[in-house]
C-alpha positions as CSV (number, residue, x, y, z in Angstrom):
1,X,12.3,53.0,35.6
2,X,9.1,52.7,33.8
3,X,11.4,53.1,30.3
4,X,13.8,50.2,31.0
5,X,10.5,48.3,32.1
6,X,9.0,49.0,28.9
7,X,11.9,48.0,26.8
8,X,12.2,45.0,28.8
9,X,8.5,44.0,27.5
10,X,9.5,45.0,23.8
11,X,12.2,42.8,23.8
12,X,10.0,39.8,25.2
13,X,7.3,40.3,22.6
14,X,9.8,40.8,20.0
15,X,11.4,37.5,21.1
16,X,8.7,35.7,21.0
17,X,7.8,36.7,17.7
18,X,11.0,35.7,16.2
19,X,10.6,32.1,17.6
20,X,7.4,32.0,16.2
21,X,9.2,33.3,12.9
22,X,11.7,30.8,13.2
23,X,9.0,27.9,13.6
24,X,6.6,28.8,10.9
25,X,9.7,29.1,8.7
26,X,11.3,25.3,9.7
27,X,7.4,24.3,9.0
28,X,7.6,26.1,5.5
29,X,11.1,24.4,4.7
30,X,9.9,20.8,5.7
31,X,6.5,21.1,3.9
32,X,8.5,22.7,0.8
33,X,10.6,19.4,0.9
34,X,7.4,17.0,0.8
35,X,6.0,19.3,-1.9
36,X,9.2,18.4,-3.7
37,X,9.1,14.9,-3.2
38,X,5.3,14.7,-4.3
39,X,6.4,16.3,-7.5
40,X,9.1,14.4,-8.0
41,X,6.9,11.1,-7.3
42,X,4.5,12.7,-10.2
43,X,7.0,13.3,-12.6
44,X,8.1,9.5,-12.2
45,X,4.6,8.4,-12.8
46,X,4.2,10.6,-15.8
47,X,7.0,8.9,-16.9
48,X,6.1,5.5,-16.5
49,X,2.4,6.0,-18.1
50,X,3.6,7.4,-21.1
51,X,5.8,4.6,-21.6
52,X,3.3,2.5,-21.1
53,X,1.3,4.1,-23.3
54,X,3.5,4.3,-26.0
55,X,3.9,0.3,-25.5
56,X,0.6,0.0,-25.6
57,X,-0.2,2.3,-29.0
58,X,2.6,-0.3,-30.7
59,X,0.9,-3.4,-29.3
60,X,-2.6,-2.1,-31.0
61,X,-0.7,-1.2,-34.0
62,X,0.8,-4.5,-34.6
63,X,-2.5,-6.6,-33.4
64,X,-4.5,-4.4,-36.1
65,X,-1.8,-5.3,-38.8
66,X,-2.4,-8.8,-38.5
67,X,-5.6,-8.7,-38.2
68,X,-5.6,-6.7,-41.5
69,X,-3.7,-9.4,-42.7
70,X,-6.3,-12.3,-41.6
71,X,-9.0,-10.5,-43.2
């Protein structure tokens, strides 16, 4: 009796454990998605300053033309 007791508590505490298992992992997944989406959102911006960028290296070059030109 004191066997089948004791197996009876190691299946409890091993059942427990894989719940908590199972929730850490469904925590991992979801923060692993907004990691994704963070990146993603970076990646954009990157995008959008180096255009801007490149706009604004061609706006200098042509405002230093003319003024080369005025001079």
């Amino acid at each position: 009796m004191a066997e089948h007791a004791r197996l009876e508590i190691a299946v409890t505490e091993l059942e427990e454990k894989i719940h908590k298992l199972e929730a850490e992992r469904r925590e991992l997944l979801a923060s692993q998605g907004s990691k994704k989406v963070t990146v993603s959102n970076l990646e954009s911006q990157v995008e959008l300053l180096q255009s801007q960028l490149i706009t604004a290296r061609s706006e200098l070059t042509e405002q230093r033309a003319l003024y080369n030109q005025i001079k």
